[in-house]
N, C-alpha and C positions, 0 to 999 in steps of 0.2 A: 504494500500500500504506500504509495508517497503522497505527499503534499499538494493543494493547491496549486501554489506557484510553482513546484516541478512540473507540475502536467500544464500548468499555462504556458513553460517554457518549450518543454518539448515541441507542441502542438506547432507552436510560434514558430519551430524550426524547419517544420516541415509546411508550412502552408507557400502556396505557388498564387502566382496573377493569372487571371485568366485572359487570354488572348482579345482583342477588341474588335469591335465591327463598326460601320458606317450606317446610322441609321437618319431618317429625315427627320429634321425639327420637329413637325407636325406628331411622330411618334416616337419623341424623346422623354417624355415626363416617367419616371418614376427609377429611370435607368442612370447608372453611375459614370459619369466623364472619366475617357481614359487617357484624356490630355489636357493638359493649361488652357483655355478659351481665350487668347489677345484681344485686344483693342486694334482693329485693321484701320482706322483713324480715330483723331481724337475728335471727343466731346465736349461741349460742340464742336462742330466740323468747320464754324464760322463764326464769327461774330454775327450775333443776330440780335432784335429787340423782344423782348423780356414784355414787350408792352405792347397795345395797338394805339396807334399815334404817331408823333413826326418824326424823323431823324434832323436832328440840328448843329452846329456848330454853338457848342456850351459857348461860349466867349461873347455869342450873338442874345443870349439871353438875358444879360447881364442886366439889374435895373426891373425886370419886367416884376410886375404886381398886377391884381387883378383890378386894380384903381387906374395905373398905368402901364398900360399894354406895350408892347413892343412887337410892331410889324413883320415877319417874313413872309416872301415868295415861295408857293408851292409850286416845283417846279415840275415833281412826277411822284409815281407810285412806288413804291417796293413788297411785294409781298411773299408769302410762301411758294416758293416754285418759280415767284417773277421778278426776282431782281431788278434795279434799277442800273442801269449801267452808265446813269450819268454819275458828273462830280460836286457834289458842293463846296458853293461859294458862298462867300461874307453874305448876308441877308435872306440867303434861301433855305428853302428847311425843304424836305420830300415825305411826303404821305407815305408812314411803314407798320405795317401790322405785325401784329406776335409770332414769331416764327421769320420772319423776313431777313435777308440777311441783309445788313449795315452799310447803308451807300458810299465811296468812296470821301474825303472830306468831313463826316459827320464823327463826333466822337461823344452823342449823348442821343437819349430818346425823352421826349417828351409825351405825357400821357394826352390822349384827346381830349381827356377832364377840364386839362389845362389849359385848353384852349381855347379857342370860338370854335373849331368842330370840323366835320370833315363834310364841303361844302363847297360847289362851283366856285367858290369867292377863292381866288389865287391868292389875297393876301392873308396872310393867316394869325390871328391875333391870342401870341404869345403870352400867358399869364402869370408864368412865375420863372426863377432862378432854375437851373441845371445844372449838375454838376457834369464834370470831365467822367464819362463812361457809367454816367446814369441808364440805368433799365436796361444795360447791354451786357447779352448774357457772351463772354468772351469765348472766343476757341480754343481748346480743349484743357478749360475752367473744370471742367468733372474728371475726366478723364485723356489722356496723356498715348497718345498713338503707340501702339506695345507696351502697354501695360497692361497684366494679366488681371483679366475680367472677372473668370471664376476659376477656382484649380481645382486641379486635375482629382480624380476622389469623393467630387461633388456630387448630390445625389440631386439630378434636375428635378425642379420644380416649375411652376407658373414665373419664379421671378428669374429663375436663371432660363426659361425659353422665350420670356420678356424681352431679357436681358439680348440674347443671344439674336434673334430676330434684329433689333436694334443696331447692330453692326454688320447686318449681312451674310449673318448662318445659315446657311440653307440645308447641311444635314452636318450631325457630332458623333466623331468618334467615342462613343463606347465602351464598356466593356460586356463583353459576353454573359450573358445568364448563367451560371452553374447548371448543371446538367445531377438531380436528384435521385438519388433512390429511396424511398423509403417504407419499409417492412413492419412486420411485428407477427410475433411466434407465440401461439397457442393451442391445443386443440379449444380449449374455454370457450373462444374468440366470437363473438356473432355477429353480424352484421345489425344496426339499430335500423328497426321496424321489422324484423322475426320475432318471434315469440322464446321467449328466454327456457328452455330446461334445467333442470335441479344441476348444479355446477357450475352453469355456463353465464357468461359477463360478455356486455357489449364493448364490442371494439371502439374504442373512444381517439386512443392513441394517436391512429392513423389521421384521423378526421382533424385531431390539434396538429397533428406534424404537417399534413399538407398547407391546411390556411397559416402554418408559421412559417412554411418553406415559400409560399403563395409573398405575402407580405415580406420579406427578407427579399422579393426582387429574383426570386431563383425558379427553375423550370422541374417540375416532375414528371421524371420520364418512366420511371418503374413504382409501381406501387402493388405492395399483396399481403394480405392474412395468410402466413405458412402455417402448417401442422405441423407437430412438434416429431421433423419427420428427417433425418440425413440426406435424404438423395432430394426431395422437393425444397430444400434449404438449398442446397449444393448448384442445383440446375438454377435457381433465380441468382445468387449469386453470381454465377461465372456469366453470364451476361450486364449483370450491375457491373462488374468489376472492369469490365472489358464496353463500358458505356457511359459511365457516370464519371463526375468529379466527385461528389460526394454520397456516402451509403451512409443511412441513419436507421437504424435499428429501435425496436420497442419489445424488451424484454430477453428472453434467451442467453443474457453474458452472467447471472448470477452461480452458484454453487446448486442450482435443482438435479434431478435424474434425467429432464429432459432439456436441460439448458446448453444446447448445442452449438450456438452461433458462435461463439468464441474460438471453439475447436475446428468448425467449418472453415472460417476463416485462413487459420492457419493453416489447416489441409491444405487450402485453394491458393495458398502463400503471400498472404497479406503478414507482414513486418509488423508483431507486437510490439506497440512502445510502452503502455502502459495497460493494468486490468482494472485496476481498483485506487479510490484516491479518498484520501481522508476529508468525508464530506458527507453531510447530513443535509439532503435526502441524497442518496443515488451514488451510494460508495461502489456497485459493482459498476466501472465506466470503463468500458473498452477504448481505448485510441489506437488505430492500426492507418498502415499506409501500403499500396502496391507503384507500382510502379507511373499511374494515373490518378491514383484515389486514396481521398481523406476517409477512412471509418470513424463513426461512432458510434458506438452499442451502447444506450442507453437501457434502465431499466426496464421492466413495465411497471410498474406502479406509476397512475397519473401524475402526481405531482410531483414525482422524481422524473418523468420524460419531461414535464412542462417545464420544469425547472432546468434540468439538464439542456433540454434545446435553448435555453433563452441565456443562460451563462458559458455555455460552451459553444456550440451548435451555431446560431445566429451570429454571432461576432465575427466567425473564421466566413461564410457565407458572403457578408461584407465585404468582409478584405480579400477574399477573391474576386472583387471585382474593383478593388484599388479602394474602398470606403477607411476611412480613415477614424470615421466620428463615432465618439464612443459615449453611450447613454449612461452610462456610472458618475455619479456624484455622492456627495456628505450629506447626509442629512441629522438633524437631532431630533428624539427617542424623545416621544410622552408619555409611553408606558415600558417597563422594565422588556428586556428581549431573552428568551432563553438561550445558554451557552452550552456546547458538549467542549468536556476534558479533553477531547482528541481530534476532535474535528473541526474544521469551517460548519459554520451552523447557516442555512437557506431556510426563509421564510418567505411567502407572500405575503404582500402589506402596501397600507394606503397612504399615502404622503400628500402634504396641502402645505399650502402659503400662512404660516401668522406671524403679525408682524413685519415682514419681510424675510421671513429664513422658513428656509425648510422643514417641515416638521413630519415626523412619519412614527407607525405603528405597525406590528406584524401583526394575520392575521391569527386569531382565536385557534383555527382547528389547524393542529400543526402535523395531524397522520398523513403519510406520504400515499394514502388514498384516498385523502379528505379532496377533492377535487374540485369542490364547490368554493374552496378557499380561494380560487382566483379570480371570483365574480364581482368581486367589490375590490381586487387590488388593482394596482395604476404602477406596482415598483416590486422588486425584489429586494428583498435586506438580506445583507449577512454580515458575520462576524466572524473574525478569528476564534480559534481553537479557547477555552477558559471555563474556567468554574464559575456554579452562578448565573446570575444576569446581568448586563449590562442593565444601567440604572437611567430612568426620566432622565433628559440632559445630557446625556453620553452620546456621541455623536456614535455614527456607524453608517456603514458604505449601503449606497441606493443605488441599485439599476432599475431605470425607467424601462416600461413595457414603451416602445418607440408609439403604438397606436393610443395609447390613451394620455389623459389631460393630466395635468396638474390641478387640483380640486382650490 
């Protein structure tokens, strides 16, 4: 049995990038950047007005008040798309609306507000002071021609295809979906909506491992209830093995009579790196590797898969695909937290804002097939190995479920 942080290291050693592809803007949302997004120019791309109203020579403004006006000559327009491609001189201003870019000669913008308006009358009666580079949004004030936009790792959203469109993205290199396998070993096993016989328990597993492999961004390409059987274990395997990036297991790596996948495994020649890790729930944890693929052989007991995929499982899924952002932070304990002598101790638990800081609590029923415990959590809590409880006030590490709120 080792440690937490040995099998985070090992894991760490062995995890690969997964190769990337070109996909269109239009169906980038939810997938991970597998390059730096630049700045192809800068923002603005021009001087432009910030206002709809004049462009003027500040210097010409000089004196003006709405008691005494100051004269200029409207000599042309400038707008979005229509530039003015004359020059201003001493006395003339040009009609510029928002978005326009800034006529040669002019180095302010004046609001229509301010003026007598925008109106056949050629002269235009100026009402107030300007300053040198009033209302004018400069070239690339925001943003700085290669300068990187959003890095590489990013998980697109609406602001980064916002963003991206904006510059002239028309498709982003990506990274590839993980290619899944995911199992679970019973005879028990049932499918939910048969009718249950004296022994036998609904397969729940598979149902959490898909919609967590579903949201993690990843693709499943095998999925099955095995019976608790060597040769029907054997035969799904060497095609997961020989397909997938990652196999995640539900059940079969413990000490039972029929707990075979561990052995399977090996048969088929997947590279044990570790079996068992000091860790409450879900200390029988398989990590193996073939010459393609990441194993994890998680328990069955619900709340040791749900757990197990969400600390282990989900992270590595990520960074196969270059993600970098990791959902762990501090929070502070309102209620005491149970601790094991020997182990990392995993709880589900609900965490809220008071104050300004973090505050969280594990949940109530803490049997690793109390399954119902994750219906009202938003986080996982754990602690290091100790006697006791950690107390009210004692901080302790939070990993956020990535789909739910902060309450």
């Amino acid at each position: 049995m080792i440690s937490v942080n040995d099998a985070q290291s090992i894991i760490q050693k062995n995890i690969f990038e997964l190769k990337s592809e070109s996909v269109y803007l239009s169906s980038s949302s939810g997938k991970i950047l597998s390059n730096n997004i630049k700045a192809k120019f800068p923002s603005p791309s021009f001087d432009n007005s910030a206002m709809d109203g004049f462009a003027v020579r500040s210097s010409d403004t000089f004196g003006a008040t709405r008691t005494s006006t100051v004269s200029l000559k409207n000599i042309d327009e400038s707008s979005a798309g229509s530039p003015s491609d004359l020059i201003l001189k001493k006395g003339e201003c040009i009609q510029c609306m928002t978005g326009a870019k800034i006529p040669k000669g002019a180095d302010a913008i004046i609001m229509v507000e301010d003026t007598s308006g925008f109106s056949n009358d050629k002269n235009v009666q100026i009402m107030i002071e300007v300053k040198r580079g009033q209302h004018i949004r400069k070239m690339g004030e925001e943003i700085n021609e290669g300068d990187i936009l959003i890095e590489k790792g990013t998980i697109i959203t609406t602001s980064e295809i916002g963003v991206c469109a904006s510059f002239g993205y028309s498709e982003l290199a990506v990274s590839k979906k993980p290619k899944v396998a995911i199992f679970a070993t019973g005879n028990e096993l049932i499918e939910p909506g048969k009718d249950l016989k004296e022994g036998e328990i609904y397969n729940s597993n598979l149902f959490l491992f898909a919609d967590l492999v579903k949201k993690a961004g990843s693709k499943i390409l095998m999925r099955n209830v095995i019976n608790d059987d060597k040769s029907s274990l054997k035969s799904f395997l060497l095609e997961a093995l020989e397909t997938c990036d990652v196999i995640i297991s539900s059940g079969g790596v413990s000490m039972g009579r029929y707990d075979y996948v561990r052995e399977v495994f090996i048969d088929l020649g997947v590279k044990e790196h570790f079996w068992k890790v000091a860790q409450k729930p879900g200390k029988p944890f398989f990590f193996g590797t073939n010459n393609q693929s990441l194993i994890f052989g998680l328990p069955g007991n619900p709340v040791s898969s749900y757990i197990g995929f969400m600390i282990w499982v989900w992270p590595v899924l990520k960074q196969l695909m270059g993600s970098l952002k990791d959902d762990s932070t501090k929070g502070i304990l309102s209620e005491p937290f149970p601790l094991e002598k020997f182990k990392q101790r995993y709880l589900f638990g609900q965490s809220w804002i008071e104050n300004g800081e973090l505050r969280c609590k594990a949940s109530t029923k803490i049997g690793s097939h109390m399954l119902s415990s994750a219906l009202e959590a938003n986080c996982i809590l754990s602690a290091t190995k100790g006697e006791g409880f950690l107390k009210p006030g004692d901080f302790i590490d939070v990993t956020m479920l990535p789909w739910k709120t902060i309450k």
